[in-house]
N, C-alpha and C positions, 0 to 999 in steps of 0.2 A: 456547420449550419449557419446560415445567415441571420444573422442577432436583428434582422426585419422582422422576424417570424417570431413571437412570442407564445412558447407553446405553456399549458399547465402542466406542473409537476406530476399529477394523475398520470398524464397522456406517458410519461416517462418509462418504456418498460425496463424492467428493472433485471440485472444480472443476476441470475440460478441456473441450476443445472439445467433444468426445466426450457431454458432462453439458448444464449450463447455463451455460457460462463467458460466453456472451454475455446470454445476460437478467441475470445478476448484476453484470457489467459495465454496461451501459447502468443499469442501477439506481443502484450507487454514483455514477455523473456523474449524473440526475435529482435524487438526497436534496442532494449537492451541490450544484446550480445552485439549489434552492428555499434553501440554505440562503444562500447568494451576493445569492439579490434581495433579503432579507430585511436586509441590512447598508446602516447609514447611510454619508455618506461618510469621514468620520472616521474609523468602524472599518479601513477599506481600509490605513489607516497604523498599525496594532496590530501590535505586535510577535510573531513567533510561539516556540515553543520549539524553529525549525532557525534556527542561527546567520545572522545575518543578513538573515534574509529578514521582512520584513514581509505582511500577507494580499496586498496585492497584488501584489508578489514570487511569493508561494508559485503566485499564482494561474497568471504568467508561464508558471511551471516548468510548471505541469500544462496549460498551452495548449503548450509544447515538445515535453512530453512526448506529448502525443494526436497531435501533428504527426509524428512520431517512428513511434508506431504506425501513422498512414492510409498512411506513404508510405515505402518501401523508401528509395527514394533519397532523404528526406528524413533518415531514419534514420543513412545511410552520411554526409552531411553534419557530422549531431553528433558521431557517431561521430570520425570526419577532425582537427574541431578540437579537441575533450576529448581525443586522444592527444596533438595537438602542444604543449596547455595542462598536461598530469596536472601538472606538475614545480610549475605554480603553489599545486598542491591537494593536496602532501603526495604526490603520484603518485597520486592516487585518480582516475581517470578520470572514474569516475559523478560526482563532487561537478563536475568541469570544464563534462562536458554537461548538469548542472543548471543553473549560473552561467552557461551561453550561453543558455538556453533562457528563463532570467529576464531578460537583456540585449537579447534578441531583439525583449523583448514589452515592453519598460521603459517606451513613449510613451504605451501604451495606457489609457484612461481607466477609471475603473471599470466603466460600461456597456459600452463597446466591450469590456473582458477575458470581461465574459458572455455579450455577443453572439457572440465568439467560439469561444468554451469550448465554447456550444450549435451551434456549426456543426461543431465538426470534432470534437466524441463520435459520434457515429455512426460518421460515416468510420475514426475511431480503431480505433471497436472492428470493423467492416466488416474494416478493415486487418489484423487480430489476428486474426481469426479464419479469414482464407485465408492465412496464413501458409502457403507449401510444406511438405509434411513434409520433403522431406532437412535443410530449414533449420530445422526444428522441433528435429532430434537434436541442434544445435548446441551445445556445453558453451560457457557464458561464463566465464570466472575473475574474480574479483570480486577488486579492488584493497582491499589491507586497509589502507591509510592515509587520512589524510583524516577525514572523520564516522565511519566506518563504527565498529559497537559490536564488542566483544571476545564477541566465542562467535557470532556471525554464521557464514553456511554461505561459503566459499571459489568455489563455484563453481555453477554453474546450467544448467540449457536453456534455449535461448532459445523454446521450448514452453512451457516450465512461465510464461517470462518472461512472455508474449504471452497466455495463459490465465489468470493469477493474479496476477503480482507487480504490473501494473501497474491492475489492480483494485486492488492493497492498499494501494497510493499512492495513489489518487484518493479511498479512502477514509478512509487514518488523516491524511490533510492535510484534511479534513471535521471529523475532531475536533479538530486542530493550530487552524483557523481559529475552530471552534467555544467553544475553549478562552480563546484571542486575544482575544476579543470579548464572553466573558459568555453567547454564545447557548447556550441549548439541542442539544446533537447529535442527542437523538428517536430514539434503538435503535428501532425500532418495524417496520422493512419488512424482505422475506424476504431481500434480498440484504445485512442488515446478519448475518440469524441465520448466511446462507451463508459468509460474510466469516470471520466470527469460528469457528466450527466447522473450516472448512480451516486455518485457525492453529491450532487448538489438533491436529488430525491432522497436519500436518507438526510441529508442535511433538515431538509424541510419537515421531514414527518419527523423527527427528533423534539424541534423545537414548536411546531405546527400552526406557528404563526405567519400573517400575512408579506407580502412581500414581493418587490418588479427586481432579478436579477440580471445583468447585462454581464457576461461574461468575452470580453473580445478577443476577437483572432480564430487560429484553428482550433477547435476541439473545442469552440465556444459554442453560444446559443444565448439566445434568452428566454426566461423563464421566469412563471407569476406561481403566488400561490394566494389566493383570494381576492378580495377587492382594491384593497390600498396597504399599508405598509411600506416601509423604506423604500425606497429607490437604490441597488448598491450597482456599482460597477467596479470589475475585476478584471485582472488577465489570469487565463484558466487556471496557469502555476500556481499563481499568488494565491486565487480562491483556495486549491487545494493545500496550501501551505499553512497559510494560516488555521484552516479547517485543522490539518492533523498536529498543530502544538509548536510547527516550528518559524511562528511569526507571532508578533501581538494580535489582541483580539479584541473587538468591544461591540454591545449592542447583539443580533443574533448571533456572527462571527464567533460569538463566545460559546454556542454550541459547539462544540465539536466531533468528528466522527475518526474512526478507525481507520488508522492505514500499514 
């Protein structure tokens, strides 16, 4: 989008099942997986910027993590063992079912993690998107110890979870890996404009204050939310970086959202 065109956050629609939650979904695992064959095998042991995890690590998590989504009872599994572990991870439950889900996949070699990876995104997101509704209303409370950054949301649905947040992992661990390695990330496809647009609309109804957003390059835009308020300008990375905990923050910045 041409950062000429200043659209209101309102006008934003917003990712649910309801929209395109699934085409933008299978998107971000696609731009992923081209970015995965493209990596020699050395890169695979590049260190990334979530504590301890190297690319192939990270990869683990997000083969746990799509397992997580295809199968209920696979889900209730992580779930199960991240409660009886939190106490190891600060009491953060999520960081527990991360570190099983990277343990799970620890043998795997770099071809078998993306043979992988490409077998159970569909199913993942197949799995995400018949989520029952009563289980959809479901509020999560999110454990504020552990990684988690300071101005994070406290709590969630497990709708909004299954619709977006676990799109927005598969995606900013795309840049995380991309980062790691030196490669190119390539903003370039509609599900990266979709990505970054739904962050910066929960970003705003979060904190609900006024504000002129300049986000530049691909997958940018600009965007208002009232009359006056800051002026910020970003590159769309940055925006989302800082937004999920893994850059300094000040001013609304310090809101942050889920990814």
């Amino acid at each position: 989008m041409s950062v000429e065109t200043t659209r209101s956050v309102e006008q934003i629609r917003r990712i649910s099942r309801a929209t395109d939650a699934r085409e933008v979904a299978l998107g971000a695992y696609e731009r992923l997986l081209e970015l995965l064959e493209r990596l020699e095998p050395e890169e695979w042991r590049a260190p990334t910027e979530c504590s301890r995890w190297d690319v192939a690590a990270m990869v683990g998590h997000l083969i746990g993590a799509g397992k997580a989504g295809a199968s209920l009872r696979e889900a209730a599994r992580q779930e199960w063992w991240a409660k009886r572990h939190a106490h190891e991870f600060d009491g953060n439950s999520l960081d527990a079912t991360n570190e099983l889900q990277v343990r799970d996949h620890v043998a795997l070699s770099p071809e078998e993690r993306i043979a992988e990876l490409r077998r159970v995104a569909p199913a993942a997101v197949r799995g995400r998107m018949r989520l029952p509704r009563p289980l959809r209303r479901i509020q999560l409370r999110l454990d504020q110890g552990g990684s988690n950054a300071v101005g994070m949301p406290t709590t969630l649905s497990l709708g909004h979870t299954m619709d977006v947040i676990y799109t927005r992992d598969v995606w900013l661990h795309r840049v995380d890996i991309a980062r790691a390695t030196g490669r190119p990330v390539g903003l370039d496809g509609d599900s990266d404009r979709r990505v970054v647009e739904d962050v910066v609309a929960e970003w705003a109804e979060r904190h609900g204050r006024p504000f002129h957003l300049t986000l530049h390059g691909p997958a940018g835009g600009a965007f208002h939310q009232g009359q006056d308020g800051p002026h910020l300008e970003f590159d769309p990375i940055e925006f989302c970086r800082i937004l999920s905990g893994r850059a300094p923050a000040e001013g609304l910045m310090a809101t942050r959202v889920l990814f």
